[in-house]
One Martini backbone bead per residue (centre of mass of N, CA, C, O) as a GRO file, in nm:
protein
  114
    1UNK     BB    1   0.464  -1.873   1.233
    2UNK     BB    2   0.532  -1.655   1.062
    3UNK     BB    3   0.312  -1.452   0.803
    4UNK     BB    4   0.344  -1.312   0.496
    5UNK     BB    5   0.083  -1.286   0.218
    6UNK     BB    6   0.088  -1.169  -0.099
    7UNK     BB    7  -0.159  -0.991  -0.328
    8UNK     BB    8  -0.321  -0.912  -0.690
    9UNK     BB    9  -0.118  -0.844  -0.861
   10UNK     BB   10  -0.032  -0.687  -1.195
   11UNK     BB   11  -0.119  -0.614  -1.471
   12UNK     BB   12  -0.190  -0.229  -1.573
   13UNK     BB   13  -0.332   0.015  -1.681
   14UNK     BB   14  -0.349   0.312  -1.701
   15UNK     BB   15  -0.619   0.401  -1.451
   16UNK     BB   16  -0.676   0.162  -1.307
   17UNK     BB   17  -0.693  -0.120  -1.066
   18UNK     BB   18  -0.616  -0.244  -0.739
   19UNK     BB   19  -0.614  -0.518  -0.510
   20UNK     BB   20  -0.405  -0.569  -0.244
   21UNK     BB   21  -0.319  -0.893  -0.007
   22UNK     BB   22  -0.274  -0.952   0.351
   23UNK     BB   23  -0.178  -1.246   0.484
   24UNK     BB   24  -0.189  -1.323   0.826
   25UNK     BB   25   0.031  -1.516   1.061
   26UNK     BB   26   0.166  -1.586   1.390
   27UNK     BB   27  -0.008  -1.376   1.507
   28UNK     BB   28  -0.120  -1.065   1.634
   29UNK     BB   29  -0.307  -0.875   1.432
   30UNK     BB   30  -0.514  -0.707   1.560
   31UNK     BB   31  -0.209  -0.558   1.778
   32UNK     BB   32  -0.105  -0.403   1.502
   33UNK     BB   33   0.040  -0.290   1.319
   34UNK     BB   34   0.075  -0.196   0.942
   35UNK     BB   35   0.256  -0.224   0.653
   36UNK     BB   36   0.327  -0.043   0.306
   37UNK     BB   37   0.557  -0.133   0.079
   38UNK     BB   38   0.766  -0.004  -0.179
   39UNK     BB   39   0.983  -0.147  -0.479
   40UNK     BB   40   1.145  -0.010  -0.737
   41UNK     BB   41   1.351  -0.033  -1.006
   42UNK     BB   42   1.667   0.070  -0.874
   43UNK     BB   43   1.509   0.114  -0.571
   44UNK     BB   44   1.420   0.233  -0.287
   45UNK     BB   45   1.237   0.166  -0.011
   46UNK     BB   46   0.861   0.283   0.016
   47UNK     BB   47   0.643   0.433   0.209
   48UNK     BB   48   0.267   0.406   0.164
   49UNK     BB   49   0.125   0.279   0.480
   50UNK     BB   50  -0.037   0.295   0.739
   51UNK     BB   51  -0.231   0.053   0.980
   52UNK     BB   52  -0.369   0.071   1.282
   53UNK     BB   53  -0.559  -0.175   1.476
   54UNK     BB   54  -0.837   0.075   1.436
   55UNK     BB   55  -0.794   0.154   1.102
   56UNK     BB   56  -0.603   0.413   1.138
   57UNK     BB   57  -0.439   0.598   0.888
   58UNK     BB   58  -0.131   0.646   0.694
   59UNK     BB   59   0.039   0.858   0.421
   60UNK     BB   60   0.179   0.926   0.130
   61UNK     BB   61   0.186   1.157  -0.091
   62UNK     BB   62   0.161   0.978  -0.309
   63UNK     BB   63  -0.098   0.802  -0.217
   64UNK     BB   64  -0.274   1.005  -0.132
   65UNK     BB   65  -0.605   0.951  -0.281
   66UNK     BB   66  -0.548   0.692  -0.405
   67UNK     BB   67  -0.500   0.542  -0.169
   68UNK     BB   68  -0.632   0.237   0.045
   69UNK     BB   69  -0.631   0.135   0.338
   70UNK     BB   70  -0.718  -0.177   0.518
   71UNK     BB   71  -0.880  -0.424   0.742
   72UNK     BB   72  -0.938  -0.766   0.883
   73UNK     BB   73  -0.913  -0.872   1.203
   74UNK     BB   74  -1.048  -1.160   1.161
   75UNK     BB   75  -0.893  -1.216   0.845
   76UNK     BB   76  -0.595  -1.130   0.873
   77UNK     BB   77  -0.608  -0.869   0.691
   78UNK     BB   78  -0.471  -0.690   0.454
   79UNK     BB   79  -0.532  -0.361   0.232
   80UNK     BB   80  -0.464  -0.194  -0.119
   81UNK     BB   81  -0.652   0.040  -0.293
   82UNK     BB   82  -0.606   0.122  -0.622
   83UNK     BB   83  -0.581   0.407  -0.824
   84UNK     BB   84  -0.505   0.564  -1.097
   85UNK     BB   85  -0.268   0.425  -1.213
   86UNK     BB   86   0.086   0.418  -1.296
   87UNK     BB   87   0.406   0.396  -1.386
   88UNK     BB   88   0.508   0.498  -1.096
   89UNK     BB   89   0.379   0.222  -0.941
   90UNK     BB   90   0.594   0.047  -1.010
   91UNK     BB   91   0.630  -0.244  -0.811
   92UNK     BB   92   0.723  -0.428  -0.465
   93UNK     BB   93   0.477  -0.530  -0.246
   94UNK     BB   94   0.447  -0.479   0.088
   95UNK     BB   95   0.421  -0.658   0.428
   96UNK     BB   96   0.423  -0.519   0.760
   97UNK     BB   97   0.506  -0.534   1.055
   98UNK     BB   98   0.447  -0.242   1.173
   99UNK     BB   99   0.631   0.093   1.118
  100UNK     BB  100   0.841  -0.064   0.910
  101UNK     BB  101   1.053  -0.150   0.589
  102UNK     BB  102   1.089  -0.447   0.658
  103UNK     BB  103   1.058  -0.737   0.492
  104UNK     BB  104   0.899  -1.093   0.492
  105UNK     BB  105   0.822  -1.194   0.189
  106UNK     BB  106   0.773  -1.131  -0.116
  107UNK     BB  107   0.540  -1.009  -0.265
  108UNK     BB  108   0.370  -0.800  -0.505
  109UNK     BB  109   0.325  -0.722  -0.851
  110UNK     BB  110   0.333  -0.382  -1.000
  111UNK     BB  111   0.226  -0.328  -1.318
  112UNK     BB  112   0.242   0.004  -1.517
  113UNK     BB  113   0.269   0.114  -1.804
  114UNK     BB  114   0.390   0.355  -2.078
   0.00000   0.00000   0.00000
C-alpha cells in the first residue's frame, strides 16, 4: 500500500525555519521523482518544488533562494529545507509522487504568522 507521512510543520515566527519530511512506503522510492506542493487558506494548490530520483532539484519562482529540498533514497525520506520563513509561506505541505500537484496524504501544517 503506497502511503506518504508528512511531518515536521509548525508555527514559526517570521524569518524561522522548517525542516519538513516526507516518509514514503509501498513503492520504488528511489525510481521517481517526487514532488511537494502547498495549499494556503483560501487558495489553489501550488507547486513548490520537485526532486528528480538522482537529486537534481527544481524550484518555483517563490521557493528558489528559500527553499532546499533532498532526498535520501536508503530511508525513502523527501526533505524541505523552510529558511526565512513569511507569513505568505503559510498552506498545508503536501508530497506527491511524481511531477503533478495532487496529494495523497494529510500533509503537514506550517503556519508563519503576520
Amino acid at each position: 500500500q503506497v502511503q506518504l507521512v508528512e511531518s515536521g510543520g509548525g508555527l514559526v515566527q517570521p524569518g524561522g525555519s522548517l525542516r519538513l519530511s516526507c516518509a514514503a512506503s509501498g513503492f520504488r522510492f528511489s525510481r521517481n521523482g517526487m514532488t511537494w506542493v502547498r495549499q494556503a487558506p483560501g487558495k489553489g494548490r501550488e507547486w513548490v518544488s520537485s526532486v528528480d530520483p538522482d537529486g537534481r532539484t527544481t524550484y518555483s519562482d517563490s521557493a528558489r533562494g528559500q527553499f532546499t529540498s533532498s532526498r535520501d533514497n536508503v530511508q525513502n525520506t523527501l526533505f524541505l529545507q523552510m529558511n526565512s520563513l513569511k507569513p505568505e509561506d503559510t498552506a498545508v505541505y503536501h508530497c506527491v509522487i511524481g511531477y503533478g500537484t495532487e496529494p495523497r496524504g494529510r500533509g503537514t501544517q506550517v503556519t508563519v504568522p503576520s
